[in-house]
N, C-alpha and C positions, 0 to 999 in steps of 0.2 A: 225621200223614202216614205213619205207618207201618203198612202194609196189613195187614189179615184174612185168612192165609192158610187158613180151614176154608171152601174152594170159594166165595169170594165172587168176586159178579158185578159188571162195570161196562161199560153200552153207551159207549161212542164211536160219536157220533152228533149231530152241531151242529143245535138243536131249539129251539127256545123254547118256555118255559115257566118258570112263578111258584111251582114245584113244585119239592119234593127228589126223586121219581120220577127227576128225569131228570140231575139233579144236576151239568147242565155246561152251558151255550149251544155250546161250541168242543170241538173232540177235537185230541188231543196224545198219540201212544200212543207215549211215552215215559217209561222208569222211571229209576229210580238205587236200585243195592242195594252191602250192603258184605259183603266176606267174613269171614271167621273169623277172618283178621289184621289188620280194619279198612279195608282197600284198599276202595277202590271202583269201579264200573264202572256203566255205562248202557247199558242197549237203546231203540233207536228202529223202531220198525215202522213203515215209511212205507207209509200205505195209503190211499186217498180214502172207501174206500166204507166202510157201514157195518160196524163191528166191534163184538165183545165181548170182553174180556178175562178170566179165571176163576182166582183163586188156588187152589193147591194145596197139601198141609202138606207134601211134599216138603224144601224150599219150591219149588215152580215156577206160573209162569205159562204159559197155553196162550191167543195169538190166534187169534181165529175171525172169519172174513171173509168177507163176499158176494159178493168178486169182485175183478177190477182188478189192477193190477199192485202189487206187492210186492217194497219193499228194506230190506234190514234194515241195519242201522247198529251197531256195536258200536264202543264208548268204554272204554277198557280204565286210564283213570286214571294214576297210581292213587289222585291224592286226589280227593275231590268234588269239588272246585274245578277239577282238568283232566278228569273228566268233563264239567263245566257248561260250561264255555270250548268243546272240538269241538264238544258240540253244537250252540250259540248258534251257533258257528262257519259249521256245514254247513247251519242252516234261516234262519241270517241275525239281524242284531242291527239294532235300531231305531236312527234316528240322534239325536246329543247335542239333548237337551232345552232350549228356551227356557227361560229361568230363571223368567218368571212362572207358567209351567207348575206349580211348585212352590209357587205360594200355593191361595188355601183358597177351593175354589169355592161357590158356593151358587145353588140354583134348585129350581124346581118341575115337574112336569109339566103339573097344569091348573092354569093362572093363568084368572083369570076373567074379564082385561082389562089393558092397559098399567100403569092407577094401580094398579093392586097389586102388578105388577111392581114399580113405583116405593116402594110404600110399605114392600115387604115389605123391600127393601136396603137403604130409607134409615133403618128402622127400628134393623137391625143394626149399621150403620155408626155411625148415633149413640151406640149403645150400648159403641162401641168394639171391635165383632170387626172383626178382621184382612180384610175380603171383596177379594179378588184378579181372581175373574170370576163374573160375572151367565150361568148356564144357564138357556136356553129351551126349555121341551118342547112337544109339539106342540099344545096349544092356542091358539097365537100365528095360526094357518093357519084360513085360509078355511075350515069345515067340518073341518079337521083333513089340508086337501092341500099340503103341503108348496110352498114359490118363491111362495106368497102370505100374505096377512094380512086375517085377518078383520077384521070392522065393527068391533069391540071394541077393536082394537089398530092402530086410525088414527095416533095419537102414540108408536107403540112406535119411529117410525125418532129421533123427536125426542130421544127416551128414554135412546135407545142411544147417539147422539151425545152425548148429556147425559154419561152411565158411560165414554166413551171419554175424553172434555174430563177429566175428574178423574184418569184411570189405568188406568181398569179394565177388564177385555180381557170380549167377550159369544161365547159356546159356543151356538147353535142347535143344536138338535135335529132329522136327518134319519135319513127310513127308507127301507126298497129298494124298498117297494110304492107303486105311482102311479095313484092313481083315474082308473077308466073316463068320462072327462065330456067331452061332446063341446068344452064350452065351458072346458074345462080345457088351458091352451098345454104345461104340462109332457107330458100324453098325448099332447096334438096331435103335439109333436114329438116323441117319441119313436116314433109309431106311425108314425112321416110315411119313419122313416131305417132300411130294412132293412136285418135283423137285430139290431136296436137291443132287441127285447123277446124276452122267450121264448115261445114262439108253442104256443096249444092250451091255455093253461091260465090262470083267473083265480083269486083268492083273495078273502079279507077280509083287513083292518088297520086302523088307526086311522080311517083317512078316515071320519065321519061324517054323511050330511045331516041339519040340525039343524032342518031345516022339516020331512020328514018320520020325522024320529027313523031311516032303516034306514042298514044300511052301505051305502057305498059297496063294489064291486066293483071288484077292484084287480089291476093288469098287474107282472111284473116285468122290470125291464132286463138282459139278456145281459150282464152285466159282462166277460167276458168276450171279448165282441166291441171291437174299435175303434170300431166307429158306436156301442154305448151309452156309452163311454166318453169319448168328442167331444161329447155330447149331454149328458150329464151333466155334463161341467165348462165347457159353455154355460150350462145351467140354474143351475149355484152362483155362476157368473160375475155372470150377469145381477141374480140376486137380491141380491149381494155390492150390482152397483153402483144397486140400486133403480131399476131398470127397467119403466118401466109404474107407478110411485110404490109398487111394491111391493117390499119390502126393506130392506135395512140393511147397512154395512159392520158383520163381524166378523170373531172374530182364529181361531177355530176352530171345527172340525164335532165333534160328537156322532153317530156315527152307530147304529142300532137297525134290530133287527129282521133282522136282515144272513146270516139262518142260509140260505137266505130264512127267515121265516116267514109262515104264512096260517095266520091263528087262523081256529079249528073247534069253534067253542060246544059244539054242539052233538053233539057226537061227529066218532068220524073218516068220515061220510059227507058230513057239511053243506058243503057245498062249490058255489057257484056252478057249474063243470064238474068235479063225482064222478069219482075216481080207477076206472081198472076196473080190479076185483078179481079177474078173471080172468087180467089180464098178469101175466106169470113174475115184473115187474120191481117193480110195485106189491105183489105178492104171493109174493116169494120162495121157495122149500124151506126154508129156514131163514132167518126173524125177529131178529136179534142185540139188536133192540130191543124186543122182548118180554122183560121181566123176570120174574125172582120175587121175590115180597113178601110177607111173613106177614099184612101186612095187606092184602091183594089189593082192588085198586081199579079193574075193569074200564072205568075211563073214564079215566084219568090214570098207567096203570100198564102196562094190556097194550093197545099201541094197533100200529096199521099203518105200517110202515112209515114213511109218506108222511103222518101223523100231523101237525097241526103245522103240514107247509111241502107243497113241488109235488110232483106226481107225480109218479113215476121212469119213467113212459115218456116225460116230454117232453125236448125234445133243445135242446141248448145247443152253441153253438162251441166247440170245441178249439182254444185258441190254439196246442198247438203243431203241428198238424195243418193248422188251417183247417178239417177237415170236420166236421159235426157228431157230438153226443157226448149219450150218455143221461146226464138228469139223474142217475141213477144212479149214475154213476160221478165226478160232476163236483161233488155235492151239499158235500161239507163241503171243496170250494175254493173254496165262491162270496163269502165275505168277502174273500179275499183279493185280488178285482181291484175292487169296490168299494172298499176302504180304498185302493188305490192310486190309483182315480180321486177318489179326494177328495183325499189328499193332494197330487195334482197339480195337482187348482183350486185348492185351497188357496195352492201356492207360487204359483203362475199369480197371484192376487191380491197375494202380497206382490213380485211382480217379481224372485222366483226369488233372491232375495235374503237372506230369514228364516226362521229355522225354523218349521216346519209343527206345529200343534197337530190330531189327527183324533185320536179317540177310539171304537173297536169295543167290542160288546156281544158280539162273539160269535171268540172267538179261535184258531187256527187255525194249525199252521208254516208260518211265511211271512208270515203277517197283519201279523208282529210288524216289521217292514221300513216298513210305512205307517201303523200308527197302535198306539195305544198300547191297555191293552186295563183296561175298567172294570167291575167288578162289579154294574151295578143294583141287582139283585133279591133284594135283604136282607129277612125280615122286624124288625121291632123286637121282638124277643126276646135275652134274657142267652145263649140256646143260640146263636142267627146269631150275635151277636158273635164268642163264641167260635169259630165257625164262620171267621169270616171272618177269622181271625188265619193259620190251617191254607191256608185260600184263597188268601191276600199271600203266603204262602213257598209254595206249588204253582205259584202263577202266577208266580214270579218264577224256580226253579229249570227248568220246562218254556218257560222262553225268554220269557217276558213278563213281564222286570222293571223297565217303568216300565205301573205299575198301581197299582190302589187301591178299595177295598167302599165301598160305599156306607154314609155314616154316619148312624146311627138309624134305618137301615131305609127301602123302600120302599114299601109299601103299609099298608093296616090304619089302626083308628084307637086304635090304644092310644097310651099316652104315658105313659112313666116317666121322669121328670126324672135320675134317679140313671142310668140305663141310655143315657141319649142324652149325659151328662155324660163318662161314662167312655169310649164310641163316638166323642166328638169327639178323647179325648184321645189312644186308640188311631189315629183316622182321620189327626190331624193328620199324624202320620210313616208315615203312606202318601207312595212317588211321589204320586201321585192323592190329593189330601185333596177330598172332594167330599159335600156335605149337597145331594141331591136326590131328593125322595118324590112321592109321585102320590097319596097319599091325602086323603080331605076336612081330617085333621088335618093341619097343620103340625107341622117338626121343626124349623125352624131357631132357631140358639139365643138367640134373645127369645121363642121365639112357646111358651114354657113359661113368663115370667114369673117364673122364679126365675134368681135372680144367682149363687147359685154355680154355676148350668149354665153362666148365661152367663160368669161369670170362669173356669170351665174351659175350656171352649170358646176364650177368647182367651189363657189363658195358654198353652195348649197349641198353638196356631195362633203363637203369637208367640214360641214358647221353638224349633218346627221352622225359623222366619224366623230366628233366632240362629244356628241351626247351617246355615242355607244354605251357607254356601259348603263344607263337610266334603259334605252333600249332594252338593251339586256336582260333587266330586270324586268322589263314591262313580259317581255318575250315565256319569261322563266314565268311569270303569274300567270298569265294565260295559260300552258304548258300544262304546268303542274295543279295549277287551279279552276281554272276554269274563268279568270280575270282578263276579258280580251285587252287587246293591247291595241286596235285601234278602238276609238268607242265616238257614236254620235255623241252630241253632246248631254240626249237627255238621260243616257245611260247613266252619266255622273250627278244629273240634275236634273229627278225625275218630277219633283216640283215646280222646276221653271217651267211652266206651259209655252214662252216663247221659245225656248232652248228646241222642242221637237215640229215648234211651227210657223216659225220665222224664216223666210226664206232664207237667212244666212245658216239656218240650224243644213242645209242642205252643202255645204260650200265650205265648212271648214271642221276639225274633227281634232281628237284629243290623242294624246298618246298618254294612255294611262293615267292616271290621279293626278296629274301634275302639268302636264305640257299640252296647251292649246298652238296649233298649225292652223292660222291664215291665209293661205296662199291665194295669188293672185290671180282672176279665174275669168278675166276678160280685158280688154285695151280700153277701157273705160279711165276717165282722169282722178276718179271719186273712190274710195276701197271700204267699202260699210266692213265693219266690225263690231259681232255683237258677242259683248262676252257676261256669260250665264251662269249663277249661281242665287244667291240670296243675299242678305244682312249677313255684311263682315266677311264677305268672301271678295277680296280683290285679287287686279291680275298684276303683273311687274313684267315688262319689256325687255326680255333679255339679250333682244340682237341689233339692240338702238334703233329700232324700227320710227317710234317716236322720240324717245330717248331714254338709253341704258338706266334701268334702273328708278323709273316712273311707274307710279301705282296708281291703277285704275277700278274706276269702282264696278259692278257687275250688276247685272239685269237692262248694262244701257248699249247703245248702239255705238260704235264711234267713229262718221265718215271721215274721212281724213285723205290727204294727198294721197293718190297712189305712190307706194314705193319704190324706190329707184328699182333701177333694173336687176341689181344684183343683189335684193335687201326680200327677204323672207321672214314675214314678223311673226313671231313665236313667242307665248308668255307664259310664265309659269305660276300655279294659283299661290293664293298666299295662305302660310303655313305647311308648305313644302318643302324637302330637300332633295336634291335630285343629282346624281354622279355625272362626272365629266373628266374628260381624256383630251391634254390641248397635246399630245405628242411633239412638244416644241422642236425636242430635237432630231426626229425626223424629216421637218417640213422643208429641209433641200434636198433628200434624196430623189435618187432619178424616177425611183418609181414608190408611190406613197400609200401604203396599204393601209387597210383599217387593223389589220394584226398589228401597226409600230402601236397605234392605239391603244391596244388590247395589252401589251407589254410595257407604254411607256411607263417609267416613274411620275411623268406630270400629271398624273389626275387631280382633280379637285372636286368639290363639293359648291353647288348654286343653293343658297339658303333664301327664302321669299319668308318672311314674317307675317304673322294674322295680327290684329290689334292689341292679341295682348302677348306679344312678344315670344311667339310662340309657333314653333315646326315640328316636323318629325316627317322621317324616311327611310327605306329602304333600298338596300344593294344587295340585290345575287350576285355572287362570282365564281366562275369557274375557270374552267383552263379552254374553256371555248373551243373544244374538238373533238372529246373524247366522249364515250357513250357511258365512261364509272368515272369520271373526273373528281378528284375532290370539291365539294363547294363549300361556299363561304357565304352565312347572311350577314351582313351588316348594319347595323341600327344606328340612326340619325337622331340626336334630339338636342332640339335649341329652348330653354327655358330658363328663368328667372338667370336673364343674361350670359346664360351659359353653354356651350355647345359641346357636345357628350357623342364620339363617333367608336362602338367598339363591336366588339367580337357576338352576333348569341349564340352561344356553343352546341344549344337545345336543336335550334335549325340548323345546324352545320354540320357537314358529316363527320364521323368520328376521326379523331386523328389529324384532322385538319391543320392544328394545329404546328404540328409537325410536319409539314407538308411545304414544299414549294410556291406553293399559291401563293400569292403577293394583291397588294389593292394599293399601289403606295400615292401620298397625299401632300402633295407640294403647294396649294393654295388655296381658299375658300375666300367667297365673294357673299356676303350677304345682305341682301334689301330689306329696308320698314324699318331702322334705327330710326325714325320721327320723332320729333318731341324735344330737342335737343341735340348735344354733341354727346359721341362718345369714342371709345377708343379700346384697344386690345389690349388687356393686362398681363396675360402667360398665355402661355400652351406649354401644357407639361405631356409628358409619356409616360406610360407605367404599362408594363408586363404584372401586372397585381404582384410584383416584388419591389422592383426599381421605378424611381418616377425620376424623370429625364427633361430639363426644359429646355425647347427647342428654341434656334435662332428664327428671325423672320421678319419681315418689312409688311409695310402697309400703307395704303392709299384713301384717300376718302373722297366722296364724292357731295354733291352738295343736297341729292335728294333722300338722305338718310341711307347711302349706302357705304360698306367698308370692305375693299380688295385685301386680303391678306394674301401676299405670296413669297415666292423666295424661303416657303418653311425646309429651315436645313435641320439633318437630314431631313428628307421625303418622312411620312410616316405610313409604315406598315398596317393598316388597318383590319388583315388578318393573323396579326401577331401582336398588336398593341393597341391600346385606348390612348384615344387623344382629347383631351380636353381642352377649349379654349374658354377663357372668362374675357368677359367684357366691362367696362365699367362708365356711367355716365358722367359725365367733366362738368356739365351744370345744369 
């Protein structure tokens, strides 16, 4: 993440393409840089139109822009952490995530037909991965036109009913472009409700005719306007409720393509209505999206403007004007009233009730308010991988941090079982864990036929369902505060100068105040690990990586064997407490969601000790669905050998109390007893009337740690304070 400042270039310019040319779908022309005494500060250049941005060795940066109006934003910190906060602040933060949102999605782009739909889940499921939701790409549609369903995918509604009966929540896939056909209802009505289209300009997109092999010619909706936006969450409505026998209830949109884009095979002229080259608007005095490249590639490198997607002289509503407005100036806001009109059909179907699942391909400030935002467009390559680690903390620091890459890539037909093994273990602890490819080869983890992919793939899907509820929480701070939830490392440790400039500071990332993610990021025998803080910040190994339960000191490096195949080293700092969900007694059902998670009684508590015997943590809880849910904070604290887990009523919402909501706490595991032996004396309960002491066993280990488990009952930790004492034996 740390820029080239010898005059490197970077367009901002929201564009589709499968290409690193262009190296962004969304523009976010905001930075964060630190001074000399490690302070930090952020510029945002708020601009619509196309820009380019140029480092200098100064160090300085110079924006260049086509036009439009211009506000600049300064965040004066001083840690990263209150730069990231205003900003999320001023362009807007997405709202708290449904909890299933967080299991591990799987799908395709062209399915051939329903029964491979069917075959390809039921495969995985037997096999024991974790599948949360079924994504549909646009092969499901008539010829490839969205609000219908081809000859092939007659029993898809049956299907879907089928995946919904078990648990499992279905993601369709929709795009902005709406084929030209007369006998097509989606154009009918959109053509039918002025200013519902953007007028003067057609494109290509997926839409296919498969009888005569050409594209379809395709319109796009004024999202912008109220009429395409009425029309629009008719047509998701409609399909939602299978209208016409075409459609299916689902729990959330995908949406694509949203830059606008109108692919152009064939250069930037092939165009059903050709852009003229003569307008100032299509043809600028200065190009900001013309590049330089030493390997210069006049078809994917130095293109026009208008490249890609619509013309810039055709004209679009100003919503806040009412009169109209050149695409030019309006081109990289057009996701952002799209994702809004989804997320509005969206609640519209759940009765405004549940939280909204929409997911953009193309992200945008603002965007981040209506939907969350995914990476597609991975190759299966060891260099995307890596790639795509630098990606999850760009996208989460410029305000889109419930996101996630796409794992093992999307297109191509390679396949390296070791390279999609290590991609699931990194994908898992994405916001977004999602395996979905568009190429002839399948990625999902059966369709390679080796078992340690696929036992990586579900230990690592089922170790992220463990720590759900710490997720949770991290999710809720971000959310509600502006506290991202993926974080580089120097976000948390703005003083460790190696933490933002070590090549490992590029390769592994935090979830929140507590959990550093290692992942494996090449087939090399060697796995450097460098873990970051200062004096008396250590890490503890909590997935036996080295071994369970081992404190490590911070500011050093530590190469070490690479990890077995299905081992994801994870450690949590010390003076933490962090929530956990082992759902025991779900783990033989046929199909294994992260809601048994979310409901089990087995939660517990991972406790890491600082030197002087001392933690403290935090739990949000909610009912993980609902848009007025009750919540519950909960407060962790381990001091003078004491661990204190109760209710603050202050942050909780009223009546809580009262309430159904449950956190219940069947074991705690804590690291850093050093110094000697010791041992557990009670665990009492008390409702501030009754104190209650529980039954419970315990294990010890030999690196100063102690498994408490088997506490009978469970304890309620939003209805009751648990105390445990400890005591030193010599």
């Amino acid at each position: 993440m740390k820029l080239d400042f010898n005059y490197a270039r970077q367009s901002l310019w929201s564009r589709f393409s499968q290409f690193e040319a262009y190296e962004a779908h969304g523009s976010t022309p905001f930075y964060l840089g630190f001074g000399k005494d490690n302070t930090a500060f952020g510029v945002y250049f708020q601009n619509a139109n196309a820009m380019e941005v140029e480092t200098q060795p100064a160090p300085g940066m110079v924006f260049r822009t086509t036009g439009g109006i211009v506000d600049i934003y300064f965040f004066m910190g001083p840690t990263p952490a209150e730069v990231i906060r205003d900003f999320t602040k001023a362009v807007g933060r997405p709202e708290m995530p449904a909890y299933w949102n967080y299991g591990y999605q799987l799908g395709h782009e062209n399915y051939a037909n329903d029964s491979e739909i069917v075959s390809q889940l039921q495969e995985n499921l037997d096999a024991g991965v974790p599948v949360e939701t079924q994504v549909l790409g646009h092969s499901i549609y008539d010829d490839g036109k969205q609000f219908t369903l081809g000859t092939e995918f007659g029993q898809l509604e049956s299907a879907v009913e089928g995946f919904r009966n078990m648990g499992l929540k279905v993601v369709p896939t929709m795009q902005s472009g709406i084929a030209i056909d007369a006998s097509y209802d989606a154009y009918d009505r959109l053509k039918g409700v002025a200013g519902a289209l953007i007028e003067g300009f057609t494109g290509y997109q997926w839409p296919l005719n498969e009888t005569s092999g050409a594209k379809y010619e395709v319109v796009f909706p004024d999202f912008h306007s109220k009429a395409a936006q009425s029309v629009w969450g008719s047509l998701v409505g409609d399909f939602w409720a299978g209208v016409n026998n075409a459609g299916f209830k689902f729990d959330g949109m995908n949406i694509e393509k949203v830059e606008p884009a109108s692919f152009t095979p064939g250069g930037e002229f092939d165009s059903p209505t050709p852009c003229d080259m003569n307008n100032k608007y299509n043809s600028p005095y200065y190009n900001p999206v013309r590049r330089d490249s030493e390997n210069f590639d006049p078809v994917y490198e130095q293109q026009a403007i208008f490249f890609n997607t619509v013309c810039m002289d055709t004209q679009q509503v100003n919503p806040d004007t009412g009169a109209m407005e050149l695409h030019y100036n309006m081109h990289n806001l057009y996701s952002i009233p799209m994702a809004e009109a989804s997320k509005n059909a969206m609640s519209f179907m759940e009765a405004e009730t549940k939280r909204t699942f929409v997911v953009t391909d193309t992200p945008v400030p603002g965007s981040q308010k209506h939907a969350a935002y995914f990476e597609t467009y991975s190759d299966h390559t060891w260099e995307s991988l890596q790639r795509s680690v630098v990606e999850l903390m760009q996208s989460s620091i410029t305000g889109f941090g419930f996101t996630g890459v796409n794992i093992c890539g999307y297109g191509g037909t390679e396949n390296d079982a070791e390279l999609c093994s290590r991609w699931h273990q990194f994908g898992a602890f994405n916001p977004i864990s999602r395996n979905f490819n568009a190429g002839p080869t399948r990625r999902d983890p059966i369709s390679f036929n080796d078992p340690s992919l696929t036992n990586a793939a579900t230990n690592a899907i089922r170790l992220k369902y463990q720590l759900s509820p710490y997720i949770h929480t991290c999710m809720h701070r971000y959310t509600a505060q502006g506290r991202i939830a993926i974080r580089p490392f120097w976000y948390n440790f703005p003083e460790d100068i190696r933490a933002r400039e070590s090549n490992f500071a590029d390769s592994a990332f935090m979830w929140g105040d507590a959990l550093l993610v290692a992942p494996v990021l090449d087939d090399a025998e060697v796995h450097n690990i460098y873990l970051p803080g200062g004096q008396g910040v250590y890490w503890y190994d909590i997935t036996g990586y080295l071994e369970s339960g081992v404190r490590l000191g911070s500011g050093t490096y530590q190469p070490v064997s690479k990890p077995d195949a299905n081992m994801l080293p994870i450690f949590i700092k010390s003076g933490s407490i962090v929530g956990e969900s082992l759902a025991l007694e779900a783990q033989n059902n046929d199909v294994l969601l992260i809601e048994d998670y979310r409901t089990s009684s087995d939660k517990g508590l991972i406790v890491g000790l600082d030197d002087d015997f001392k933690a403290r943590g935090e739990q949000y809880w909610d009912d993980g669905i609902s848009q007025n849910s009750d919540y519950a904070e909960i407060e962790y604290k381990f001091e003078d050998l004491e661990l204190i887990a109760q209710l603050n009523d202050a942050h909780s919402s009223e009546g809580v109390r009262m309430s159904s909501l449950m956190f219940e706490v069947d074991h705690v595991y804590v690291g850093g007893l050093i110094g000697g032996s010791y041992n557990v004396s009670s665990i009492n309960v008390n409702d501030n009337a009754n104190v209650v002491e529980e039954s419970y066993k315990i294990r010890t280990g030999r690196l100063g740690d102690i498994e408490i488990y088997d506490i009978s009952p469970p304890v309620d930790l939003v209805h009751f304070k648990m105390t445990i004492k400890f005591e030193k034996l010599d």
